[in-house]
N, C-alpha and C positions, 0 to 999 in steps of 0.2 A: 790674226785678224778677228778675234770672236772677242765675247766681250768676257772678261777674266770673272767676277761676278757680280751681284745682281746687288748689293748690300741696300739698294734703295732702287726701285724699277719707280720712273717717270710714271704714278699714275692717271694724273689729268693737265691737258692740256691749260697754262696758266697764261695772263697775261703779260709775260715778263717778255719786255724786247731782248732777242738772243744778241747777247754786243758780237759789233761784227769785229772782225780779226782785221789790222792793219796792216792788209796784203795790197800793194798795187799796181806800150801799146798805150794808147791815148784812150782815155774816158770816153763812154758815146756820153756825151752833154745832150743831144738831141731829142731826152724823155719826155720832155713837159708838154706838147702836144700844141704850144700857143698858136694864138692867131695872128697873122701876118701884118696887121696894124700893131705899131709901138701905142699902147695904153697913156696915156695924160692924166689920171683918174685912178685909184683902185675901183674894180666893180662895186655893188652894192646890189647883194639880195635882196628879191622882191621878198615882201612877208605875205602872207598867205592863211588867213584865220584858220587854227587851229588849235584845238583842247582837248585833255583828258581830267578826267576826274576818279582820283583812288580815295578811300577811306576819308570822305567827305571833303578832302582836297583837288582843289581845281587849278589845273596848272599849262596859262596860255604857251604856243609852241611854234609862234609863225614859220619857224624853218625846218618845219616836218619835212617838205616838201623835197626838202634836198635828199631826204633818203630813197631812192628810185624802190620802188614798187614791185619792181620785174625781180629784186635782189635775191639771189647773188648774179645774174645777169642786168650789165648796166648800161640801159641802152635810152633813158630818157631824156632828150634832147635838152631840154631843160637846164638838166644835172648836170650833163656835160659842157654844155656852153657855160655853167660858172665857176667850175672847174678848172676850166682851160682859161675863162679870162685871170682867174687868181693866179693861174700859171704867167702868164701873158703878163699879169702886175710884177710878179715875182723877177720876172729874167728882165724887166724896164728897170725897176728898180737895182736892181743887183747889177746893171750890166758897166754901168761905171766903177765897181768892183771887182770885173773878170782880172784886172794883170793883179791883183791883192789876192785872189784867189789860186791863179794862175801858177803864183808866186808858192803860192802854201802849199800848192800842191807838189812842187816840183821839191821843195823842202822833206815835205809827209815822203814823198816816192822816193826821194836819196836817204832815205833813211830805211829802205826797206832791201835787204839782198834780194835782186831780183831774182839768181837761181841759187833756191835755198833748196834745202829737204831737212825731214825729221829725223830723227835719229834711229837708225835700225833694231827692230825688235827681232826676236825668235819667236814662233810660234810654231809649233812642233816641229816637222819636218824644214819648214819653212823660217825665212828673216824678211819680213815686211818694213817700205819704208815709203814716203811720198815726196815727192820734187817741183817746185818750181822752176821753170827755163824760163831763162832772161826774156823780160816784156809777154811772158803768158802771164793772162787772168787768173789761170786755173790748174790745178794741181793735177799731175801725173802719178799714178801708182805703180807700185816695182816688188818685186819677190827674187829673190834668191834662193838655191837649195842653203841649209845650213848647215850642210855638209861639205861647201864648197861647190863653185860653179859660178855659173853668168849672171849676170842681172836678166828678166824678162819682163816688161810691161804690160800689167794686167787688166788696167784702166789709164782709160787717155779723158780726163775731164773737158780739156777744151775740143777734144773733136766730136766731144757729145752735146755740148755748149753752141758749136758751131752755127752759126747763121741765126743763132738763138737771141733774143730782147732778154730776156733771163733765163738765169740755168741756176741750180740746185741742186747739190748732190744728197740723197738722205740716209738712207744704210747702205754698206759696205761689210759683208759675212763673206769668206769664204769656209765652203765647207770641212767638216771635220778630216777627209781625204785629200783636202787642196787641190781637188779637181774642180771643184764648182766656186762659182763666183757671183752671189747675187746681189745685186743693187738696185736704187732707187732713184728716180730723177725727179725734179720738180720742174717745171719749164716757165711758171707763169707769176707765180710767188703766192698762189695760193693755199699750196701745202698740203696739195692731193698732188701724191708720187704714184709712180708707175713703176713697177719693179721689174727688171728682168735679168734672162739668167745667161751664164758666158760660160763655156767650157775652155779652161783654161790650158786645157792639154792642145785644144782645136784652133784658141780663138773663135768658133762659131758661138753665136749667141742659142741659144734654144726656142723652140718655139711659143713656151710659155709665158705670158706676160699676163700680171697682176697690177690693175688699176685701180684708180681713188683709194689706194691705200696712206694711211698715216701710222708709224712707227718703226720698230725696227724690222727684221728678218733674222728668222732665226731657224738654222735646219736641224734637224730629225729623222729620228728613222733610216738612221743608217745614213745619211746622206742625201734618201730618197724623198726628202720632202720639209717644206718651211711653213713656220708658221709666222702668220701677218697679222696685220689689225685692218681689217677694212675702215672708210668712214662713212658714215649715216650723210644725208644730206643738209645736216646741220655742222659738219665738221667734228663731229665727235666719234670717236672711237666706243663700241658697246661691242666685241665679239671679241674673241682669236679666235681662225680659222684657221685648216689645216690643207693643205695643196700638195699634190702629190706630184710630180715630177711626172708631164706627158699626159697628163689626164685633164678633162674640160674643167674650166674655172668654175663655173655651174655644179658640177660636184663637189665641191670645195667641201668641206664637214667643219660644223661649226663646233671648237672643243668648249669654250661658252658664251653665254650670251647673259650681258649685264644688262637687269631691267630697272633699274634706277638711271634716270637720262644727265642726272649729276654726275656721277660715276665716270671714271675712265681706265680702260683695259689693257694692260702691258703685260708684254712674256719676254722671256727669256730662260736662260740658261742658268743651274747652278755652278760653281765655281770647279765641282769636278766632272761637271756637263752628262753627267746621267739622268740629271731629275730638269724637267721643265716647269718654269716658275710660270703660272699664271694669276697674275694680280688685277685689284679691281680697287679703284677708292676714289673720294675728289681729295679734298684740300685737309681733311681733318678726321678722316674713318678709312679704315684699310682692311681689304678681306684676299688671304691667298690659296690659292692650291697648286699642289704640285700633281703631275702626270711623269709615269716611264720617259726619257726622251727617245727608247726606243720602242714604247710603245704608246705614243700620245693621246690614240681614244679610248685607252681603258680609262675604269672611274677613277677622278680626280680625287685627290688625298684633300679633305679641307683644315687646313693648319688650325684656324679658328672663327668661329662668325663674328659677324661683323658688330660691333658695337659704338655706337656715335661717340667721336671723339677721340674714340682710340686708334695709331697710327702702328700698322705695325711692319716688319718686311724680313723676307728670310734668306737662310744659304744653307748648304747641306753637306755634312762631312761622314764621309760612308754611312752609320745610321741614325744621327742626328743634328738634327732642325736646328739650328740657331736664328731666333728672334732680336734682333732691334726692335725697341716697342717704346712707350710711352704709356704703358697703361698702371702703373704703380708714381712713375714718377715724370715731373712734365721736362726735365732734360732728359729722359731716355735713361733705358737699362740696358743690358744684354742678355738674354735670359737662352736656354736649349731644352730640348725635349726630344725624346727619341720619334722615331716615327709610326712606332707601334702608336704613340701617344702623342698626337701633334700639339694638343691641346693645354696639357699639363707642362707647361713653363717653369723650369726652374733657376733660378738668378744665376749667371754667372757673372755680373761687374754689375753693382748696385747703382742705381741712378745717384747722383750727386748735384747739390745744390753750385759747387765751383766748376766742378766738370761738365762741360755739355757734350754727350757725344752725339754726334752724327751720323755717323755708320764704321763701316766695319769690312773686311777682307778675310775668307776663309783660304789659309794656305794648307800644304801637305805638312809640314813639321811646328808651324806656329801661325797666325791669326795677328792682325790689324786694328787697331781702332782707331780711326779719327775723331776729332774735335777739337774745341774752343777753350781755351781756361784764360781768362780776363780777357778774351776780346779774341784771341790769337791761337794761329793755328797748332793743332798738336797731333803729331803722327806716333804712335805709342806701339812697341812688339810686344805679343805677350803671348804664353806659352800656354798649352790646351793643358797641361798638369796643372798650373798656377797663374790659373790666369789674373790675379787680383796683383799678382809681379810684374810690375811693368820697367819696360826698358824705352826709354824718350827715342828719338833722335832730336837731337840739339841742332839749333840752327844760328845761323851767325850774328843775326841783327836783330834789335827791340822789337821790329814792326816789319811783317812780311806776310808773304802769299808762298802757302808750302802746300804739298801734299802727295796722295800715292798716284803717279800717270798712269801709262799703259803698262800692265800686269797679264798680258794673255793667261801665261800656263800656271799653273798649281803648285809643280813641284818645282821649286826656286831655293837660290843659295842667295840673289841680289836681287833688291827691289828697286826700279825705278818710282823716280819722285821729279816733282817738277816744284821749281823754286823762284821768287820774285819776290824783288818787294819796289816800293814808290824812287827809286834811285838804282837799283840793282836788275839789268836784263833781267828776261827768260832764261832760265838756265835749268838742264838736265842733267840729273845724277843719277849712278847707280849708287846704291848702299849695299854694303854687304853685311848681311843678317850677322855670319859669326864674328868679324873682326870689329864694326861699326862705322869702317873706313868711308865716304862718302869721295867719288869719283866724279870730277865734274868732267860729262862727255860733251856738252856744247851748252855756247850762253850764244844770245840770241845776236848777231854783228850785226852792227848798224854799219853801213858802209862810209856816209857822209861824214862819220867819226862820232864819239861820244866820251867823256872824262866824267864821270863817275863824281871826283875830287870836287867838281862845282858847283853839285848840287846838295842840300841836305834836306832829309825830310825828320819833320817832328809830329810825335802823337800827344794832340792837348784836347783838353775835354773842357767842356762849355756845359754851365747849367739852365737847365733850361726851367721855363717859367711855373712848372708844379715842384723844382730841386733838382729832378734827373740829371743826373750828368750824362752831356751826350758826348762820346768818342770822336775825336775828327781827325783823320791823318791828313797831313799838309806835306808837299814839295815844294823848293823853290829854287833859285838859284841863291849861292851864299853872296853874289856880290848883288841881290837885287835893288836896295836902297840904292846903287850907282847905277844901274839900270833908269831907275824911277826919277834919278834925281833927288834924291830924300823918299823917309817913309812914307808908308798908306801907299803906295803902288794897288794896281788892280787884283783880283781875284778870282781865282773862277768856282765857283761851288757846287757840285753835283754827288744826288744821293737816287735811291732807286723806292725804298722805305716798304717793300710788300711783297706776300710768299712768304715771307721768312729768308728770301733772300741774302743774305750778307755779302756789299761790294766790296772784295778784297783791298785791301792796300797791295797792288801789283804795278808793275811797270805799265808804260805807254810811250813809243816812241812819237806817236799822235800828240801829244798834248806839250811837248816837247818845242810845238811851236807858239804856246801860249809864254809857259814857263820863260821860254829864251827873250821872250817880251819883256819881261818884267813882273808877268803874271806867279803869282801865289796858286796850287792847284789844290784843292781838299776835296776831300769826301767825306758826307756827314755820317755816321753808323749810325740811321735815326731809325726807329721805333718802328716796325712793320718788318725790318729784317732780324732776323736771327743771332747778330753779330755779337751779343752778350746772352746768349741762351732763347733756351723757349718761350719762356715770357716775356722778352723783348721781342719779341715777333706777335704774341697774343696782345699786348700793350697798344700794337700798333692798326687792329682790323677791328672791324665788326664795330659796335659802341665806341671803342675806345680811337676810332680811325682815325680823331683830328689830331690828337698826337702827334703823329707823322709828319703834319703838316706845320705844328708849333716847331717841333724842335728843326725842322729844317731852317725856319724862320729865326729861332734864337740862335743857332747854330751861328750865321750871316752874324748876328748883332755880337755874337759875343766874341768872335774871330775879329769884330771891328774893334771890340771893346781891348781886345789882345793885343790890337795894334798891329796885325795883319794888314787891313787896309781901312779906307774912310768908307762912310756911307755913299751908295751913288758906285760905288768904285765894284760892288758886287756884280757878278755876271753869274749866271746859275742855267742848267741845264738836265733833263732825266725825258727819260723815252717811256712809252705806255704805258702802267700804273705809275711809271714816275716822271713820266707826260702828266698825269691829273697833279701829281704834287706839284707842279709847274703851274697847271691851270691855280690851282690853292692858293699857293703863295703871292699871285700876281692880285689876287682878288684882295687875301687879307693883308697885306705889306704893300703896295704897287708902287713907294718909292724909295723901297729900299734898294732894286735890284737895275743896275747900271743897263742889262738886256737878257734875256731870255728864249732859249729854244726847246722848244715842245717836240720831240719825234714822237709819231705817229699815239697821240694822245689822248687815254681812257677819261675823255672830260664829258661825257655825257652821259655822268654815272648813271640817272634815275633812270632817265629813258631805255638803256641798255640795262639793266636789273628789272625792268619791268615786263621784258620781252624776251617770254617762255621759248620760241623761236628761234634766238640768235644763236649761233654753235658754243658761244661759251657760258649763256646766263646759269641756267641750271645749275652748274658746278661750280660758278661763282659766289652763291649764295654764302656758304661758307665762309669767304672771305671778308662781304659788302654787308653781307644781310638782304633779307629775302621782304621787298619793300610789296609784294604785292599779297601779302597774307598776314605781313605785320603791320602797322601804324605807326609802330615805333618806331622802324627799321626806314620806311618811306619816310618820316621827318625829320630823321637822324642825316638821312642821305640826302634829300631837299639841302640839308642846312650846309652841304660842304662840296656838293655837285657844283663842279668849274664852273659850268655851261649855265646851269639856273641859277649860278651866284654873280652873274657879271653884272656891274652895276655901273650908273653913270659917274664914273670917278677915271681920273688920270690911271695909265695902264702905261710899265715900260715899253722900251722898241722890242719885239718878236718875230722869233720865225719862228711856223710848225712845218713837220712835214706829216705827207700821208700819203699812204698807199691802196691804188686803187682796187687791188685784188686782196685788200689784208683781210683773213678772215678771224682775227683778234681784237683788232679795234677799228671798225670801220670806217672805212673811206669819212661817213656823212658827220663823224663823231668831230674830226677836226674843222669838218665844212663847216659847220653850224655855229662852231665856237667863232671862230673866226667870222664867220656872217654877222653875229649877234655882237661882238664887239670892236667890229666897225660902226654899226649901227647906233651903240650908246656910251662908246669911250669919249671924254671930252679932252685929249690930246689929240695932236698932232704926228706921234712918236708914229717908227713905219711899226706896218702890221703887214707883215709877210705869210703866204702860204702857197709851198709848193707840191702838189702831189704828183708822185710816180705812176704814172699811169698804165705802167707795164710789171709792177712789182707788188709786193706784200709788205710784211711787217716788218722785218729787216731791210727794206730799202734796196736799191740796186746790190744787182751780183755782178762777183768778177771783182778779185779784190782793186787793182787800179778804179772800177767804178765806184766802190764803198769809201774807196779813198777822197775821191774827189769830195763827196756829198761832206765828208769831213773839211773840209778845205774851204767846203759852201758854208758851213757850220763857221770856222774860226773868222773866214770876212766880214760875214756877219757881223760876228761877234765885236772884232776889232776896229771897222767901220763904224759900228754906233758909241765906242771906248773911245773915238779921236784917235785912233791907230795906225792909220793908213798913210801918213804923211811921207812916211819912206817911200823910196822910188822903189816900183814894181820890177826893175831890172835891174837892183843890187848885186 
């Protein structure tokens, strides 16, 4: 249950919606908080004068107003009365939708085993594994001796869930002794967890409990004590602190404290769990130290200072340091240094211009390295003699989602890997190191059925408007033209384009309901993710941002041009930074796209880059640009912010959603966009917005709940396509 190791520790907190898993006992439907008059009307925000002026620009903002004041306590009547009426438009207009919806959902949910579990690991003494029961929300955790014995239930998620509007589970460590068991709940969806501890010999919980923490848990010291991240009232992580088992939270000892408010703080574990990693960086600078894990407040070893730009991250094999870094070459090297000498780096795998790697796995007899070579994933063995000898593993298909899964212990003969691609389940393998044999232990059952033979996916690339050729994997079914009736059938298009993120080509048994439609499914590899290396992700932020939002755009045109589908016939989709590429695209294209759904969306770039205050600006900077000390960076970002680009022009049918508690991209961020373009859109088309008034940034919990909101998503979708025509009790 611990975490195998650290090859890259989560330094800051990013904007990227965590995609929810499609897990799915009947939906609560009952979030939206409306008011009991059926709506005739969408609202319409009052505007309210308002301006600021940066670096001699002045920029009107009538719908400041919707940001409550009191935030992150949201209690301004105002705010909430137009909230709830957009809820109130949302469920009038949708509700001649429910048996289309209803429909899909019972589709998404026969497609999911309702009593699933994971596949069983070892961890020392111990075999960990997690279960779903038919019609639970929420997963059950289980331990076995590995020596043989009974199953025992260590965690019950829905009895911690119980009575709960949302539940969240965030670390799950049991101690090095497998006596202790600490975790962390979320209960509100705003991402301050409470941690507490369970004596797994007792089932009694302990009396210690650790709140407003954000990150993992990680014990020391023998057992007797973890180390956490608290968070700042901005939602940011600046400490690890240390808690000792039985002692007042008030004593807690802070082992650092990061003064850069950019910056974000993660610890853990090295791979042979002697040394504690404590790491510190935002998006593009990285600084680590290690401590004893058996003695966490001696002085911290500092691997190397910090220098802008350079990304670095470690693991440790008896007495030396292995560095992942980027500071010779922008796809990364591997380089080690002993720990007399953290400092002094010496290359062991040279950065490469066709290789991008990404990180890295220290074992007992051999070492890991992941990464990308033309687009695609590569899991490589190599040997601490010769490490520039590399041994692949070979995967079956042109185009897939591979990699190392869970790896608890060190000294291993098999490694588990997890394997997908756009037609091919979830499937779990062991490999075994000396033979190369690949064991498949489970593919992921769709119960309502699934034939593999009917669909096919293809990777074609589309040039976009400065020459780039952008990647795009596509699913479909093979008999779609008899589907559609002839070609040009619909499309559905979604990219994410920021972080460096790269949206795999992996399965979805979710979208399975578009696909069975007749729909074409693609993903664009555009510019802001990593998916062709490091500078495919620098291509895509900072100066270079609109990128992102062209090749999303040419991406659509040139998939039309391929004879994928017609114009109009586009449907496109992407959640918080890929929520704003949604706001982008509707503003610079607005008839290319048949309809569009924005989750919970970063469209109100300027406003939130200018506001030192909000938990993420700081450390965003790095990404957006830091518009309130540049001039350049404010009219870089004026020129592509969704929200201060909405102009009086035709705009497709939309839905957004939002989350009242999100503390990523704020509740008022979607308010406002949507206020502002009801106010000077000159269609007709609907304009939808729902927000969760009990949830975060991921949207309802409880997989059956996340399911449904999926299910709100495709009627959408298929209601504004002319899709609905089928009878809802087919």
């Amino acid at each position: 249950m611990t975490t195998h190791s650290l090859s890259r520790i989560a330094l800051a907190a990013c904007l990227a919606l965590s995609p929810v898993a499609a897990q799915a006992a009947t939906p609560d439907k009952e979030d939206t908080n409306v008011t009991s008059e059926v709506p005739t009307s969408p609202p319409v925000a009052e505007k309210r004068a308002h301006s600021y002026t940066h670096h001699g620009i002045t920029i009107s903002d009538p719908y400041n107003w919707l940001r409550d004041q009191s935030y992150p306590t949201i209690d301004d009547e105002d705010v909430l009365d137009y909230v709830k009426a957009e809820n109130a438009w949302y469920e009038a207009r949708m509700a001649d939708q429910k048996p289309m919806v209803e429909k899909l959902f019972e589709e998404l949910k026969g497609r999911i085993k309702e009593d699933d579990s994971s596949v069983p690991q070892k961890d020392g003494d111990w075999v960990y594994w997690s279960e779903f029961e038919e019609g639970s929300q929420y997963r059950k955790h289980y331990r076995k001796p590995a020596a043989g014995g009974d199953a025992a239930l260590i965690l019950d998620e829905n009895q911690l869930a119980d009575g709960l509007d949302y539940f969240r589970l965030g670390a799950l460590s049991v101690s090095q002794n497998g006596r202790l068991l600490a975790y962390s709940t979320d209960t509100n969806g705003s991402e301050r967890y409470t941690a507490r501890i369970k004596d797994l010999a007792t089932g009694e919980l302990l009396a210690d409990e650790l709140t407003n923490l954000r990150g993992g848990l990680t014990w020391v010291k023998g057992d007797t004590a973890l180390v956490y991240g608290p968070s700042t009232e901005e939602w940011r992580t600046l400490e690890a602190k240390l808690h000792v088992l039985g002692t007042p939270v008030e004593d807690d000892v802070t082992l650092y404290k990061e003064e850069d408010q950019s910056f974000g703080v993660g610890a853990g574990l090295t791979a042979q769990e002697d040394w504690l990693i404590i790491a510190t960086g935002d998006n593009e600078t990285s600084e680590v130290r290690l401590v004893p894990a058996d003695n966490p407040t001696a002085t911290p070893i500092l691997i190397k200072p910090r220098v802008k730009g350079v990304e670095y991250s470690v693991d440790v094999r008896d007495d030396e340091i292995y560095v992942w870094t980027n500071d010779e070459h922008i796809n990364f090297r591997l380089a080690k240094a002993s720990i007399a000498k953290p400092g002094e780096w010496q290359t062991v795998i040279a950065g490469s211009d066709d290789f991008y790697l990404t990180g890295f796995d220290l074992f007992k007899d051999f070492f890991v390295t992941e990464g990308r070579l033309d687009g695609l994933d590569q899991v490589q063995l190599r040997s601490y003699d010769a490490p520039t000898s590399v041994k692949p593993i070979a995967f079956p298909e042109a185009s897939y989602d591979a990699g190392l899964s869970n790896n608890p212990e060190y000294d291993v003969s098999k490694l588990r890997l997890a394997y997908e691609s756009m037609v091919t389940p979830d499937s779990v393998y062991d490999y075994d190191v000396k033979t190369g044999a690949l064991e498949l232990l489970k593919q992921q059952e769709i119960p309502s059925g699934y034939d593999a033979s009917l669909y096919e996916t293809v990777r074609t690339t589309i040039t976009a408007r400065d020459g780039t050729k952008i990647p795009v994997s596509v699913v479909m079914r093979k008999d779609r033209d008899k589907l559609n009736g002839g070609k040009g059938g619909p499309l559905h298009l979604y990219a994410y384009g920021s972080y460096g993120y790269a949206v795999p080509p992996g399965f979805s048994t979710s979208r399975l309901s578009l696909v069975d439609r007749g729909f074409a499914y693609a993903i664009a590899h555009i510019r802001g993710g990593d998916d062709l290396g490091r500078r495919w992700y620098l291509q895509g932020k900072m100066f270079e941002r609109r990128n992102t939002f062209n090749d999303f755009v040419d991406a659509a045109e040139g998939l039309i041009d391929q004879g994928f589908t017609t114009k109009g016939k586009v449907t496109a989709s992407g959640g918080s930074a890929g929520g704003e590429l949604m706001g982008a695209i509707i503003n610079q294209s607005p008839d290319l796209w048949g309809a569009v759904v924005a989750h919970v969306p970063f469209v109100d770039v300027l406003n939130t880059m200018l506001d030192e205050s909000l938990p993420l600006t700081p450390g965003e900077w790095q990404e957006w640009g830091d518009p309130i000390r540049s001039k350049e960076a404010f009219a870089y970002m004026l020129s592509y912010s969704p929200y201060d680009q909405v102009s009086a022009q035709d705009y497709p049918p939309l839905l957004v959603t939002a989350g009242l508690n999100d503390p990523r991209v704020t509740y008022w961020e979607p308010a406002k966009w949507v206020a502002k373009l009801r106010d000077v859109k000159t269609d007709n088309n609907e304009l939808l917005l729902k927000t969760n008034m009990g949830a975060g940034h991921g949207g309802k919990s409880g997989r059956w709940n996340a399911l449904y909101e999926v299910a709100e998503e495709f009627g959408f979708i298929l209601w504004q396509m002319g899709m609905t025509d089928e009878k809802a009790d087919d």
